[in-house]
Backbone bond lengths (Angstrom), bond angles and torsions (degrees), N, CA, C in turn:
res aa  C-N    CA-C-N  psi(-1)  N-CA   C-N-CA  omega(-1)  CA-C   N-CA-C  phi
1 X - - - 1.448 - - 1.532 111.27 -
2 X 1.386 107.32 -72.81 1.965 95.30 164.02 1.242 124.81 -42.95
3 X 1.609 137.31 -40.06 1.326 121.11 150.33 1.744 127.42 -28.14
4 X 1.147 91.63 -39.34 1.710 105.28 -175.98 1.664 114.04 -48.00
5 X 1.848 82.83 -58.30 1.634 110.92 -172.34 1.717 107.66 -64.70
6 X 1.396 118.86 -34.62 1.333 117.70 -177.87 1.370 95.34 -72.59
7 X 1.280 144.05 -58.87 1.060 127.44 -172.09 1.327 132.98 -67.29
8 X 1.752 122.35 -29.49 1.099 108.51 147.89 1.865 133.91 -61.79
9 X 1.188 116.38 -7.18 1.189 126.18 -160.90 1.732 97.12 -90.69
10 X 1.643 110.13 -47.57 1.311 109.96 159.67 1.585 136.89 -50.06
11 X 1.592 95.09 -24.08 1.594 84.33 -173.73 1.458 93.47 -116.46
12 X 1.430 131.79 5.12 1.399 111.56 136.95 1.236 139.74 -54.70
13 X 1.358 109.99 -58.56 1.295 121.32 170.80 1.522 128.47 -48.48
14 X 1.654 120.61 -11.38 1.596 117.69 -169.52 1.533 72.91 -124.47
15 X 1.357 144.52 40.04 1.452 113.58 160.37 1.934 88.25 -113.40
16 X 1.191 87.51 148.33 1.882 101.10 173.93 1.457 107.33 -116.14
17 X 1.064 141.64 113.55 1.644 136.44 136.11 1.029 118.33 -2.17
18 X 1.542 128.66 120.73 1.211 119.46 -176.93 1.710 97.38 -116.63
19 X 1.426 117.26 152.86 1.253 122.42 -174.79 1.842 99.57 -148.57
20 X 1.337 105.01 168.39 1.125 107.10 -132.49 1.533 97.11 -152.90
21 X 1.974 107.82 113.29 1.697 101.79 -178.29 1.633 81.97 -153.93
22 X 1.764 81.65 150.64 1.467 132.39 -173.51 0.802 127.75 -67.67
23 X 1.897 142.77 27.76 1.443 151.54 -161.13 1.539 112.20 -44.95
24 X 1.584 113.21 146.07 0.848 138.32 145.09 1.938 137.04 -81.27
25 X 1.365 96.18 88.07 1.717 101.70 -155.88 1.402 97.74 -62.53
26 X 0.961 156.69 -15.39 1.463 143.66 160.76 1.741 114.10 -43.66
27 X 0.999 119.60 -52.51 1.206 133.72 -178.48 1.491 133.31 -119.46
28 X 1.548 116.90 -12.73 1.365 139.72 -179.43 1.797 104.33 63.72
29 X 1.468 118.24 28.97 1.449 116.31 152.51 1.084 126.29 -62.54
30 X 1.404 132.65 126.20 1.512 137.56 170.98 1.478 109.18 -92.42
31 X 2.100 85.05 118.04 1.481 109.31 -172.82 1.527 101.29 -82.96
32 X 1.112 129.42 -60.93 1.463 135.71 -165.63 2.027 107.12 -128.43
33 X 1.458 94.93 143.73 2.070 98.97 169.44 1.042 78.47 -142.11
34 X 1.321 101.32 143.20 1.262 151.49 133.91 1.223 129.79 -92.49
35 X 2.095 118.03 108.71 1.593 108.10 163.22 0.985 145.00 -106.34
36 X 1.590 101.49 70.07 1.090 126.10 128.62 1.085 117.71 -143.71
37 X 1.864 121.20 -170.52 1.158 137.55 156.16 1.601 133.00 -34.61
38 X 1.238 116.63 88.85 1.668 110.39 -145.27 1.552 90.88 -129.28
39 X 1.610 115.42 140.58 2.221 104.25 -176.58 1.403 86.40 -83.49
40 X 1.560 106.13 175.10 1.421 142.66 -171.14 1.370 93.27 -64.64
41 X 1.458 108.02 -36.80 2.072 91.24 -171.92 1.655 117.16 -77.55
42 X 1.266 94.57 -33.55 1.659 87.01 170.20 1.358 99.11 -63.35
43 X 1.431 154.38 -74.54 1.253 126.50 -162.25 1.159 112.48 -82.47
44 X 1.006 138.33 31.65 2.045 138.97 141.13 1.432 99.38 -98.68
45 X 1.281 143.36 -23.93 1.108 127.49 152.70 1.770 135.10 -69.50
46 X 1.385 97.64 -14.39 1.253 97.08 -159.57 1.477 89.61 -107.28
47 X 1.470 132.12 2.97 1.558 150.37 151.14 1.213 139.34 -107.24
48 X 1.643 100.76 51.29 1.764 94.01 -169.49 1.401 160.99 -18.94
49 X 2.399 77.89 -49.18 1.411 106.62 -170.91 1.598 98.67 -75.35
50 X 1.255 145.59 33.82 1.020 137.55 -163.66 1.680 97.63 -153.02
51 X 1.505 95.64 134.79 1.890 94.54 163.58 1.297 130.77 -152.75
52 X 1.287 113.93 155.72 1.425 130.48 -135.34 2.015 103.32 -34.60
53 X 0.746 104.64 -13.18 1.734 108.16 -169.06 1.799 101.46 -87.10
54 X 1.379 118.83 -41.57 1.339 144.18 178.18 1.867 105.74 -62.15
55 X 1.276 113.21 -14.48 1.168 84.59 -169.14 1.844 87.61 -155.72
56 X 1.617 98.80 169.23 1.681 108.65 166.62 1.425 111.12 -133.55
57 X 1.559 129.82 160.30 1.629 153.21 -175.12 1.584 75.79 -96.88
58 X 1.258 108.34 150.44 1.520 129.75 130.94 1.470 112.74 -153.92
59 X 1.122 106.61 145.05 1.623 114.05 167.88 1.516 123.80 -100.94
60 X 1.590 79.77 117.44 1.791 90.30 -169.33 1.624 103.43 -104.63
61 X 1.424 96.38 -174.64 1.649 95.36 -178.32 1.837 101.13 -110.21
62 X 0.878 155.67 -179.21 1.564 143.75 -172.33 1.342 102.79 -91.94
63 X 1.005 139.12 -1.81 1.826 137.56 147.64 1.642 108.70 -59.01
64 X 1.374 84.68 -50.73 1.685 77.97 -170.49 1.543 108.37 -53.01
65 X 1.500 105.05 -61.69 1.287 108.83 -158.71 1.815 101.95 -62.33
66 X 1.033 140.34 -28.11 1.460 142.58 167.09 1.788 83.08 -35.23
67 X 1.291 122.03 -95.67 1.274 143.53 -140.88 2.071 91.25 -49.98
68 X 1.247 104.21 -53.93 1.142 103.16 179.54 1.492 136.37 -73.33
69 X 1.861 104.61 -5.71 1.520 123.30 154.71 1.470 119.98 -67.34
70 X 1.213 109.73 -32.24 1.588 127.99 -147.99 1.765 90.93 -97.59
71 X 1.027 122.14 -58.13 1.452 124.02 150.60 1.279 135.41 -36.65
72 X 0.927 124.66 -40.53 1.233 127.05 -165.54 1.711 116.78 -114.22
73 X 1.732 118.60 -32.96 0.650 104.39 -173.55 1.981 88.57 -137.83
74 X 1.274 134.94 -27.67 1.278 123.53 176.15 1.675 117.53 -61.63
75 X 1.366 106.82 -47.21 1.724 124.56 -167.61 1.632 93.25 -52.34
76 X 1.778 108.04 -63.37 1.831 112.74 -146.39 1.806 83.22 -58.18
77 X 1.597 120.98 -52.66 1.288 119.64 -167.26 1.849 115.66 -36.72
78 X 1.634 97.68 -46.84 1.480 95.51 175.41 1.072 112.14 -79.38
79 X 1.194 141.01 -47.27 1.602 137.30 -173.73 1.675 102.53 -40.60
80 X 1.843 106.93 -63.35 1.544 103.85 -172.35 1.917 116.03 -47.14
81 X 1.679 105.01 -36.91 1.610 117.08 -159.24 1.849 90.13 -60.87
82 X 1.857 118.87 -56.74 1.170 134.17 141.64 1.430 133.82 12.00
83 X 1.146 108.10 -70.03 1.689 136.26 -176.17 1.659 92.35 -84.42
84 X 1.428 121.98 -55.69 1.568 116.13 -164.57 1.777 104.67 -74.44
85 X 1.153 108.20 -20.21 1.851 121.21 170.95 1.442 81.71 -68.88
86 X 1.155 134.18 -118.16 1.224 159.78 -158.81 1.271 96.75 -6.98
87 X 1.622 140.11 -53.68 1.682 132.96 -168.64 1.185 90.61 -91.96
88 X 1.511 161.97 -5.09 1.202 148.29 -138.43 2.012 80.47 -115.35
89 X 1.562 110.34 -37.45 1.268 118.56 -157.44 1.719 91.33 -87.33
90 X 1.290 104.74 -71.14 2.027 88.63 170.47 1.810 126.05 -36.62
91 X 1.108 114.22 -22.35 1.208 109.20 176.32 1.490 115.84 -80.96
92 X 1.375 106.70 -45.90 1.841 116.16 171.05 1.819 106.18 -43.66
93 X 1.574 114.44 -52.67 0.898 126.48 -167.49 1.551 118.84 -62.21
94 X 1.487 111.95 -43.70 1.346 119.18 161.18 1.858 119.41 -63.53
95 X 1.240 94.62 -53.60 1.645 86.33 -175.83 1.950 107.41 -75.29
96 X 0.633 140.02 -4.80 1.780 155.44 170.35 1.833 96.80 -86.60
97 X 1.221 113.71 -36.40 1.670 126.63 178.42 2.157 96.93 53.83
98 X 1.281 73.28 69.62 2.060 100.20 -170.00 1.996 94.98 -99.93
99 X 1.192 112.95 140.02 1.531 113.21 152.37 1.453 90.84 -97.69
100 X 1.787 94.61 168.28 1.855 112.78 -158.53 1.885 92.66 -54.11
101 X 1.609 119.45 -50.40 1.275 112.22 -167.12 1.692 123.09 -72.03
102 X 1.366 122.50 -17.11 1.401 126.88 155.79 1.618 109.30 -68.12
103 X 0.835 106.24 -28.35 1.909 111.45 174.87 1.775 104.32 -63.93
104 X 1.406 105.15 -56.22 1.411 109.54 -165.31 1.209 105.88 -59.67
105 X 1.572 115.28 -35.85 1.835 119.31 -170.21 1.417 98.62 -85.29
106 X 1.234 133.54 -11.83 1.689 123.63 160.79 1.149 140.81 -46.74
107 X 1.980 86.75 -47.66 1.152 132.53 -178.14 1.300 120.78 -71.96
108 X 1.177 118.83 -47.48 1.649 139.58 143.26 1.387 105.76 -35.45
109 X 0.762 136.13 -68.70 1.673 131.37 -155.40 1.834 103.15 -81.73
110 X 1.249 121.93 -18.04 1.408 119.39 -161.01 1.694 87.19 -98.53
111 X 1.257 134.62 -33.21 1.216 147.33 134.38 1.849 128.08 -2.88
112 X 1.760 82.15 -73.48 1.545 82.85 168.52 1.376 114.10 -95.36
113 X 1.292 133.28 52.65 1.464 144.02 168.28 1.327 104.93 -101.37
């Protein structure tokens, strides 16, 4: 019976989840995941505007695709939100006619409101 258990325990442990997203080979953006194991036609079907030449399947494990969400489509999102903070804040600063550290104590106080 413990033979049993070691061996199921072994081939639990070396199986991985496989999951499954819809790249865009121009740029390596991920259009669609799927978690799970899903064929190429459900996601060429389930992406019209896109065709088979436009894009690649790979099966990742859900680390990957984290790393490759966060890249591709979480990071640029913050960088742009980032960049549009950043001129939104030089402009306050000029028309207020603020140096960076009268800015920060503005900023501070509107904060604790």
């Amino acid at each position: 019976m413990i033979n049993i258990f070691i061996i199921f325990f072994i081939l639990m442990s070396t199986y991985s989840f496989a999951d499954t997203v819809l790249i865009r080979k121009s740029d390596g953006f991920p259009i669609e995941y799927q978690s799970n194991d899903v064929s190429r036609e459900t996601l060429l079907n389930n992406n019209p505007s896109y065709t088979e030449d436009e894009v690649e399947v790979k099966t990742v494990s859900a680390e990957q695709y984290r790393d490759m969400a966060y890249e591709k489509i979480e990071k640029p999102a913050k960088d742009k939100r980032n960049k549009e903070l950043e001129q939104k804040r030089a402009k306050i600063k000029q028309k207020l006619n603020l140096n960076d550290s009268e800015l920060d104590d503005l900023l501070d106080i509107l904060k604790g409101l």
